[in-house]
C-alpha positions as CSV (number, residue, x, y, z in Angstrom):
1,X,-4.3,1.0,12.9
2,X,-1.4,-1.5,11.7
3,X,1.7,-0.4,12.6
4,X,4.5,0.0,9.8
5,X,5.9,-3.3,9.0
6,X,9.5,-4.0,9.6
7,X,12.4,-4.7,6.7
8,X,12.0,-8.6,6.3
9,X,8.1,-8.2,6.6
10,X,7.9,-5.8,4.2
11,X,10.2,-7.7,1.8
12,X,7.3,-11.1,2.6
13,X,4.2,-9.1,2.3
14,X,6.0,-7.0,-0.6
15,X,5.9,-11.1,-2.6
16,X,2.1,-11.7,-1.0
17,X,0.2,-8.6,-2.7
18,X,2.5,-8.7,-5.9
19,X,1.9,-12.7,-6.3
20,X,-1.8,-12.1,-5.1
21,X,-2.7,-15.6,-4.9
22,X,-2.4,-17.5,-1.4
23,X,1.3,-18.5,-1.1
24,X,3.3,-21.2,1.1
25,X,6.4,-20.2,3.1
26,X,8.8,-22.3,0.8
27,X,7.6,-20.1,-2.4
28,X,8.6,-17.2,0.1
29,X,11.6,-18.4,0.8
30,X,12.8,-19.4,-2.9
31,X,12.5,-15.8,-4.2
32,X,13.7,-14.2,-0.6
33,X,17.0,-16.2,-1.5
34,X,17.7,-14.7,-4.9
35,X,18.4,-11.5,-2.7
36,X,19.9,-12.6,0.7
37,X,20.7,-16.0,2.5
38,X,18.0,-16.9,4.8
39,X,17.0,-20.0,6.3
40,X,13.2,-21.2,6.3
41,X,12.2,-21.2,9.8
42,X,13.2,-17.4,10.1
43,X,10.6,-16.8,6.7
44,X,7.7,-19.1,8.6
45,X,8.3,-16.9,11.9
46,X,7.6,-13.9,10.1
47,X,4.8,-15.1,8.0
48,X,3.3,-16.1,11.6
49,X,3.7,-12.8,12.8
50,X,2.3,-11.7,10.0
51,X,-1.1,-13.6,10.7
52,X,-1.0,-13.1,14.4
53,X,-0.7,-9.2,13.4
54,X,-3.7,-9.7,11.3
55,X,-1.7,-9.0,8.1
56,X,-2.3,-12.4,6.3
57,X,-5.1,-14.8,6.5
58,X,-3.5,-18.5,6.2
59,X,-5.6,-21.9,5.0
60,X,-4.4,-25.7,5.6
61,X,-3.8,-27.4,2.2
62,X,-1.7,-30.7,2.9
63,X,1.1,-30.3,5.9
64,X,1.5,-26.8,4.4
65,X,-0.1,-23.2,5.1
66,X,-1.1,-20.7,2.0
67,X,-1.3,-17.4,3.2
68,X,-2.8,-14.8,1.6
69,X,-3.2,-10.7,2.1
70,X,-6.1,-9.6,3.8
71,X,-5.7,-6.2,1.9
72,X,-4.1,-4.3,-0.5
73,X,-0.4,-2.5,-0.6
74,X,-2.3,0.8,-1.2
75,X,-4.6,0.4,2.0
76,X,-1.6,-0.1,4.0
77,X,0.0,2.6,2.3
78,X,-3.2,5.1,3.4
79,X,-3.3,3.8,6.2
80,X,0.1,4.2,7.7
81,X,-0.3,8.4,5.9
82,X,-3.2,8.4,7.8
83,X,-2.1,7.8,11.3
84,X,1.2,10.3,10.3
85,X,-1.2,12.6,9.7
86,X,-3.7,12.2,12.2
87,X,-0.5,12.5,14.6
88,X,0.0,16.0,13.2
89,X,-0.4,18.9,15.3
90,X,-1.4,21.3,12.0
91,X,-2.7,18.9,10.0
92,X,-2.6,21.7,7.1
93,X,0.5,22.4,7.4
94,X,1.7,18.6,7.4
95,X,-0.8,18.7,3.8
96,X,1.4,21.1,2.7
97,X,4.8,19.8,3.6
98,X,3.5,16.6,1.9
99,X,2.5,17.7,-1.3
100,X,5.7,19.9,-1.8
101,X,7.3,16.5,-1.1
102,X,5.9,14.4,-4.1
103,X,7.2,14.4,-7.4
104,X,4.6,15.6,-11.0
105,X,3.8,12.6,-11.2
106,X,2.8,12.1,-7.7
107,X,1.1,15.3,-7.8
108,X,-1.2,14.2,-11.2
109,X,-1.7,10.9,-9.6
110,X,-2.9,12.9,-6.5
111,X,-5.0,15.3,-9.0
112,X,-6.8,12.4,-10.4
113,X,-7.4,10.9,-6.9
114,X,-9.1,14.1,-5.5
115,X,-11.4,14.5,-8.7
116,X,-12.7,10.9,-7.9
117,X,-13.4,11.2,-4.6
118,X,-15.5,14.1,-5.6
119,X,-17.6,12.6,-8.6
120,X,-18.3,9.7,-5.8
121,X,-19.8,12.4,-3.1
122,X,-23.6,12.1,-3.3
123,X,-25.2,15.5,-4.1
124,X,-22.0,17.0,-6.0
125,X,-21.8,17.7,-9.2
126,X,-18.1,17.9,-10.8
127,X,-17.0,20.6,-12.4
128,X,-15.4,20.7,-15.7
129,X,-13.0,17.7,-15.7
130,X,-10.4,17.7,-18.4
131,X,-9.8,15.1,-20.8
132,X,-7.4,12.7,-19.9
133,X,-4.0,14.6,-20.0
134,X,-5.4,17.7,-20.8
135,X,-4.9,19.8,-17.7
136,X,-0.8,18.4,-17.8
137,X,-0.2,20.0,-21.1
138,X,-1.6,23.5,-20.1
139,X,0.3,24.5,-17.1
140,X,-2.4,27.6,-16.6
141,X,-5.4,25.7,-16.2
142,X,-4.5,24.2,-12.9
């Protein structure tokens, strides 16, 4: 389980999965320095780290490295709710703390989620599913 990536990691791998195309530190660097003064050896430490952590996966092309993610922003994102989760003495309860966390939006999002997970089980068979929308403008039917 990858641990949560730290500030400056965050911002690099935040430029990897948004570009998503393999990338060379001075790319990095450029758009790091719209936002903050940084010097390059500090972005290729971090990209490093990043492939010694497993994050990125890095080719030679001329004297220069491309890096590129191994996965997505979302599995990291499920992964790192995963291990909170897991970490959880009542799981249930954690569930429940979490949802009353999230925004509408969230919530749908999660709604939608859940009833795709289930028309992907083998041997289930989904019940009525809205149309698109449909369950957000009846409040009752949830």
């Amino acid at each position: 389980m990858p641990r949560q990536l730290g500030d400056l990691e965050d911002a690099v791998m935040s430029r990897v999965w948004q570009w998503n195309r393999p990338v060379t530190v001075r790319e990095v660097l450029e758009d790091l320095q719209r936002e903050r003064s940084i010097a390059y050896t500090t972005v290729m430490t971090v990209m490093d780290n990043l492939h010694q952590k497993g994050w990125v996966r890095r080719e030679v092309v001329g004297r220069a490295y491309r890096y590129t993610a191994v996965s997505t922003r979302a599995a990291y994102a499920a992964a790192l709710m995963n291990e909170a989760w897991s970490k959880s003495d009542n799981p249930a309860a954690a569930l429940v703390a979490f949802f009353g966390m999230m925004s509408p939006t969230q919530r749908d999002a999660l709604e939608d989620a859940v009833r795709m997970v289930r028309r992907d089980e083998p041997g289930e068979v989904p019940s009525e599913v809205p149309s698109e929308g449909a369950d957000r403008e009846h409040p009752a039917g949830r």
